[in-house]
C-alpha positions in Angstrom: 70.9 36.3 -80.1 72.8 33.7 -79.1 76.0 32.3 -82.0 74.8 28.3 -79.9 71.2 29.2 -80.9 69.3 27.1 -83.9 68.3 28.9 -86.9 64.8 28.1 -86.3 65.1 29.6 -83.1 66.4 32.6 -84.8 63.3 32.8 -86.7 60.9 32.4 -84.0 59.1 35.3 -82.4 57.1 34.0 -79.2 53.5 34.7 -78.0 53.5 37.7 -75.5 51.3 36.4 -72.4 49.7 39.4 -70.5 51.6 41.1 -67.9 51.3 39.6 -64.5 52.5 43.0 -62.6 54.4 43.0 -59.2 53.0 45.9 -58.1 49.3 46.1 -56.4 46.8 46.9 -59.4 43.4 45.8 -60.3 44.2 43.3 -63.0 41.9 42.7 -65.6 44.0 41.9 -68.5 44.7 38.3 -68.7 41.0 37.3 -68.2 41.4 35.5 -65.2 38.5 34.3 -63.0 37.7 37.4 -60.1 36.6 34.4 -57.8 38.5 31.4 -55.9 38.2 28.1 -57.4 35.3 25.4 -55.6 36.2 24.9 -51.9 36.5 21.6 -52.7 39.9 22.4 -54.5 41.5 24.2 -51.4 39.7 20.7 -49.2 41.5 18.8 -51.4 44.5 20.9 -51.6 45.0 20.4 -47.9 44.4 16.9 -47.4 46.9 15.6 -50.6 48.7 13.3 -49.1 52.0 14.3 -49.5 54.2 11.1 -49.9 52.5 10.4 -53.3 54.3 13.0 -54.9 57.4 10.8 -54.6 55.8 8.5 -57.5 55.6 9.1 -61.1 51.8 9.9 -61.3 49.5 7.9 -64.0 50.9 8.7 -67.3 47.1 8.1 -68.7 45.9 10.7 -66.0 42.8 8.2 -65.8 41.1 9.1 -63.2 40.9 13.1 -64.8 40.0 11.4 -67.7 37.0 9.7 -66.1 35.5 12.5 -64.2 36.1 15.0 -67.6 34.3 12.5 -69.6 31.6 12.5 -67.4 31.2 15.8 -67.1 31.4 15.9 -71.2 29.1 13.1 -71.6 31.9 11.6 -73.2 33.6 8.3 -73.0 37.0 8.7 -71.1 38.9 7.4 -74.3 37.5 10.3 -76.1 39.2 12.9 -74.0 43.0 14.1 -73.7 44.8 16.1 -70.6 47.6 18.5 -70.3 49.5 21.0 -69.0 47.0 24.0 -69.8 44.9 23.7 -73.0 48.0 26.2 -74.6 50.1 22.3 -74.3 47.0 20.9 -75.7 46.7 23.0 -78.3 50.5 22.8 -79.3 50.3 19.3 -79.8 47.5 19.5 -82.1 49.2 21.7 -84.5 51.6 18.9 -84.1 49.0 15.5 -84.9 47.0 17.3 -87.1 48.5 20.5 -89.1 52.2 19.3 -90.2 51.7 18.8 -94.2 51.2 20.9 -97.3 47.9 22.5 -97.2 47.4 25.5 -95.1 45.7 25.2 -92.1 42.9 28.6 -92.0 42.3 30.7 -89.2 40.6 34.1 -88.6 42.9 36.9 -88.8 41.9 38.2 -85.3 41.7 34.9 -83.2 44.2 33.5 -80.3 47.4 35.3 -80.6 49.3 32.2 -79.5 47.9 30.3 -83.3 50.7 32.0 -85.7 53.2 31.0 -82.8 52.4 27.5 -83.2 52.5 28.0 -87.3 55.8 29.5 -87.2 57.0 27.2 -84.6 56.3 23.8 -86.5 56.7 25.3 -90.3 52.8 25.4 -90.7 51.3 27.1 -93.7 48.8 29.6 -92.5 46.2 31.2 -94.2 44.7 34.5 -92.3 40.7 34.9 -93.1 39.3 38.1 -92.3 36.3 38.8 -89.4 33.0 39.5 -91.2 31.3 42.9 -90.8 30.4 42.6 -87.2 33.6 41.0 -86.2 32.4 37.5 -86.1 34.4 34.6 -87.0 33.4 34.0 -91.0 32.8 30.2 -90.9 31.5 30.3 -94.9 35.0 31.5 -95.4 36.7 28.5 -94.6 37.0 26.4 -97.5 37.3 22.2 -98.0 40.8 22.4 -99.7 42.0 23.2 -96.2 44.9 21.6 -94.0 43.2 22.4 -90.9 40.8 24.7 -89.8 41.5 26.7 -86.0 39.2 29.2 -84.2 38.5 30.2 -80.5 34.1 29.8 -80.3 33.7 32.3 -78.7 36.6 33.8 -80.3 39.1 35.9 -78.7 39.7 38.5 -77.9 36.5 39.9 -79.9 34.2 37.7 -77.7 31.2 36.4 -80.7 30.3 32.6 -80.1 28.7 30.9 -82.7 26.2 28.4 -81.7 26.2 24.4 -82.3 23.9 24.6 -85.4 26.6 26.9 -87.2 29.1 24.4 -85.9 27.2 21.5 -87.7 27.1 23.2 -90.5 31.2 24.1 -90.9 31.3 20.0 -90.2 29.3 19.4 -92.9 31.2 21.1 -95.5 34.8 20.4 -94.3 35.4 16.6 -93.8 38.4 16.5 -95.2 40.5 17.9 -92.3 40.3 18.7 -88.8 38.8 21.1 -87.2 40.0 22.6 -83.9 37.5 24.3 -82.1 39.5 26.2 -78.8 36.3 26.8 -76.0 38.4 28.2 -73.3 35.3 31.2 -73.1 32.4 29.0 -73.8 31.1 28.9 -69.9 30.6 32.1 -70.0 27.8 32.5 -72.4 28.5 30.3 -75.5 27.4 26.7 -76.9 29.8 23.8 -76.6 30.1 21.6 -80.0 31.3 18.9 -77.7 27.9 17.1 -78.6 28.7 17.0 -82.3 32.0 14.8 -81.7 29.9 12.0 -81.7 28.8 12.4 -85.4 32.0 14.2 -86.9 35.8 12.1 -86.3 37.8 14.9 -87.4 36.2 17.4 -84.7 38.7 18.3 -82.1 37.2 20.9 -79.2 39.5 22.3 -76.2 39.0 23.4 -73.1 40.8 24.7 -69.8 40.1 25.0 -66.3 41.8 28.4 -65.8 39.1 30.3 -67.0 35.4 29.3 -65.5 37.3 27.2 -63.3 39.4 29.6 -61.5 42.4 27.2 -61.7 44.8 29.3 -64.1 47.7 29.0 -61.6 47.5 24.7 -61.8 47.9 24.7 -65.4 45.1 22.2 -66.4 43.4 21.6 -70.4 42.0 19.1 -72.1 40.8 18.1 -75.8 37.5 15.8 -76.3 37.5 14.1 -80.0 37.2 10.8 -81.5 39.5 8.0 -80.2 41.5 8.3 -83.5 41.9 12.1 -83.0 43.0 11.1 -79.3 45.8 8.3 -79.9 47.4 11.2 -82.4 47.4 14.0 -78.9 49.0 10.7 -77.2 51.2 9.7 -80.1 52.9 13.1 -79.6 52.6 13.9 -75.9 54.4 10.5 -75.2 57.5 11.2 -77.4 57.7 14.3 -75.4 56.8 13.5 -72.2 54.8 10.9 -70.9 53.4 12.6 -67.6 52.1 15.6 -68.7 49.5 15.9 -65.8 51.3 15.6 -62.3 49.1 13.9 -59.4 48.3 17.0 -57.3 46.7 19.2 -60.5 44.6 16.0 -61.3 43.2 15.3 -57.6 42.5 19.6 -57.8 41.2 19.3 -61.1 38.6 16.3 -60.2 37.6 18.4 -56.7 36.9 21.5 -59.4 34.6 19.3 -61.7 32.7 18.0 -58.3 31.2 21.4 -57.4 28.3 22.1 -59.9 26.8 24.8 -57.6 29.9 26.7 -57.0 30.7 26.8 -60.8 27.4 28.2 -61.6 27.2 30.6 -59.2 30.8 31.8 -60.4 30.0 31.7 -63.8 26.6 33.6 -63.8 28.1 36.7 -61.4 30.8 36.8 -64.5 28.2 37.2 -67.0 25.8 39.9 -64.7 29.0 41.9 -64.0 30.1 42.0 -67.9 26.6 43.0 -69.1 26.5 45.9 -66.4 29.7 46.7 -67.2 28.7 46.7 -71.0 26.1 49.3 -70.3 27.7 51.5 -68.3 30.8 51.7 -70.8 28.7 52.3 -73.1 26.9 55.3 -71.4 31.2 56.8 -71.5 31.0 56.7 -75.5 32.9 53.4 -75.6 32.1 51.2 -78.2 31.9 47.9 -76.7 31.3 44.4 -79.2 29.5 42.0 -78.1 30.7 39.1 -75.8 30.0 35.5 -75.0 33.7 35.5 -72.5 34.8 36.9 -69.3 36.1 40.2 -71.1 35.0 43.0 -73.6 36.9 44.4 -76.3 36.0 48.2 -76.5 37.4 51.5 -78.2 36.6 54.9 -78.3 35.7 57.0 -81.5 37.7 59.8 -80.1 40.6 59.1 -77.6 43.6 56.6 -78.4 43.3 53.0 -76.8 46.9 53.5 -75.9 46.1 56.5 -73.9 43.1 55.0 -72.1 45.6 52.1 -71.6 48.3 54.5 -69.8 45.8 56.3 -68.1 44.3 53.7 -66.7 47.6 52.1 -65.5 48.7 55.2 -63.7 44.9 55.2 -61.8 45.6 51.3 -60.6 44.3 49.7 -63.3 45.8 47.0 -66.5 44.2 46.1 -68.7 45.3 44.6 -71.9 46.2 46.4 -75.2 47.0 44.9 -78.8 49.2 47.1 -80.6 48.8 45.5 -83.6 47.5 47.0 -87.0 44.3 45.4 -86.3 43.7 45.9 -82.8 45.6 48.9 -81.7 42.2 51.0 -81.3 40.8 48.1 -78.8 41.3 47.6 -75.2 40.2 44.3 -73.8 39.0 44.3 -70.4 38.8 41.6 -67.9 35.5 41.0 -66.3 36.6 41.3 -62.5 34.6 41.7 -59.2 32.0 43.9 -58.8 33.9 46.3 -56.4 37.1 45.9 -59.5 34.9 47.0 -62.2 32.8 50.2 -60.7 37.0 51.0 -59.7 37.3 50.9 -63.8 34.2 52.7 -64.5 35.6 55.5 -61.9 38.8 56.0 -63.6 37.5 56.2 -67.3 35.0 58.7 -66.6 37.9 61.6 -66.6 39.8 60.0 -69.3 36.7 59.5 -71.6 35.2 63.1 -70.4 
């Protein structure tokens, strides 16, 4: 540590991303999409006119904005951009989570929500997964600061649908309630439609996931306008173009190409399921999943060992070594081809 460093910064300890390896392996461990974004994105990639990035873009990223709230059924003052839904979601904890009551979360949810907590003094109160590993939404209580989940969560993968939803809303009014659907193209239920009836619902989104844009850095937040002008409140005493002019004119190309997104999304969701079955004929123990990954362990062998033995056969994946996850792989949905290479080097390690 540094003697010029702050003592908050002392106290921090950041969120680990996956490893993004230098060497050639199949990588399914930061849950990236297996397939190319639309081919509108690499149309539009090559015909961006290149003397606009001499301008400071539109620091309302408007024209995003526009085709977002279209595609959200939304109006375009009900929807918020930045760098990555990770930005988004940091400024949240910012508008929304800064006071004396605890803001609740699962204990096993996005990694990066205790980061956030620490980072801006947030009280945070863990609430256990029920017995089947689902997010417990009875748990969370009105007395709240703030209420935080992934639907579907990760990294267990359980979505709960909008009716469940519309229940937690209609207990917990009091507070907001941050609802992180980075996964929910992939076999979930957005609760987008309930913003209309609830101002303190706040849902996220990201295009690296179903999108295939994790490299452009792209997110979003769709709320009430009051929910929105507190994102912009803090975005625009940190920086006031967030969203540079290249991402949005990719971004807008991605939302364009219905069919491409569909077909990408429902060959991620046939390769998971086939992968579910045939790690399930190894002995694995694999929990149900409305994302692009599974979480699995084995009632025998060490996740830690599968994990090593799969990286010396070509293969990462991703493991928790944490006291509540260190007997769980989670495994990237990939390509067909990437995912029979995965089948092919457990079957000696599981035999």
């Amino acid at each position: 540590m540094s003697k010029f460093w702050s003592p908050k910064l002392r106290e921090l300890t950041p969120y680990v991303p996956g490893e993004q390896p230098r060497e050639r392996l199949i990588k399914l461990n930061t849950n990236e999409n297996p397939y190319p974004p639309a081919p509108g994105v690499e149309t539009a990639l090559r015909e961006f006119p290149v003397d606009h990035l001499r301008r400071y873009p539109d620091p309302e990223s408007r024209a995003l904005r526009d085709a977002l709230a279209k595609e959200c059924g939304v109006e375009p003052e009900q929807v918020f951009v930045g760098n990555g839904s990770d930005e988004v979601l940091a400024l949240a904890f910012q508008a929304f989570f800064c006071h004396d009551r605890p803001l609740e979360m699962p204990e096993i949810t996005y990694s990066f929500y205790p980061v956030y907590c620490r980072l801006y003094d947030v009280t945070r109160r863990a609430l256990p997964l029920d017995d089947q590993w689902r997010v417990d939404l009875d748990a969370f209580s009105q007395e709240a600061g703030g209420v935080v989940f992934a639907n579907p969560n990760a990294p267990t993968g359980h979505g709960h649908d909008r009716q469940a939803i519309a229940r937690l809303l209609s207990r917990i009014t009091g507070s907001v309630v941050l609802i992180d659907e980075a996964y929910v193209d992939f076999g979930g239920e957005s609760a987008i439609p309930l913003v209309a009836e609830h101002p303190n619902l706040l849902v996220t989104g990201t295009f690296s996931k179903s999108r295939s844009l994790a490299g452009l850095r792209l997110g979003y937040a769709v709320g009430s306008r009051e929910l929105i002008e507190g994102l912009e409140r803090v975005k625009d005493s940190f920086n006031s173009y967030p969203i540079d002019s290249l991402a949005s004119t990719l971004g807008i190309a991605a939302l364009a190409d219905h069919d491409h997104f569909e077909a990408c999304r429902e060959a991620v969701i046939t390769t998971r399921e086939r992968t579910r079955g045939r790690l399930e004929e190894l002995g694995l123990r694999v929990l149900p999943s409305q994302t692009n990954f599974l979480l699995v362990s084995h009632p025998d062998i060490d996740a830690a060992q599968l994990f090593v033995g799969l990286r010396e056969r070509g293969i990462l994946v991703r493991h928790f070594n944490t006291d509540t996850l260190r007997d769980f792989l989670r495994i990237s949905i990939g390509t067909e081809d990437e995912m029979d290479s995965l089948i092919e080097a457990l079957e000696p390690l599981c035999a």
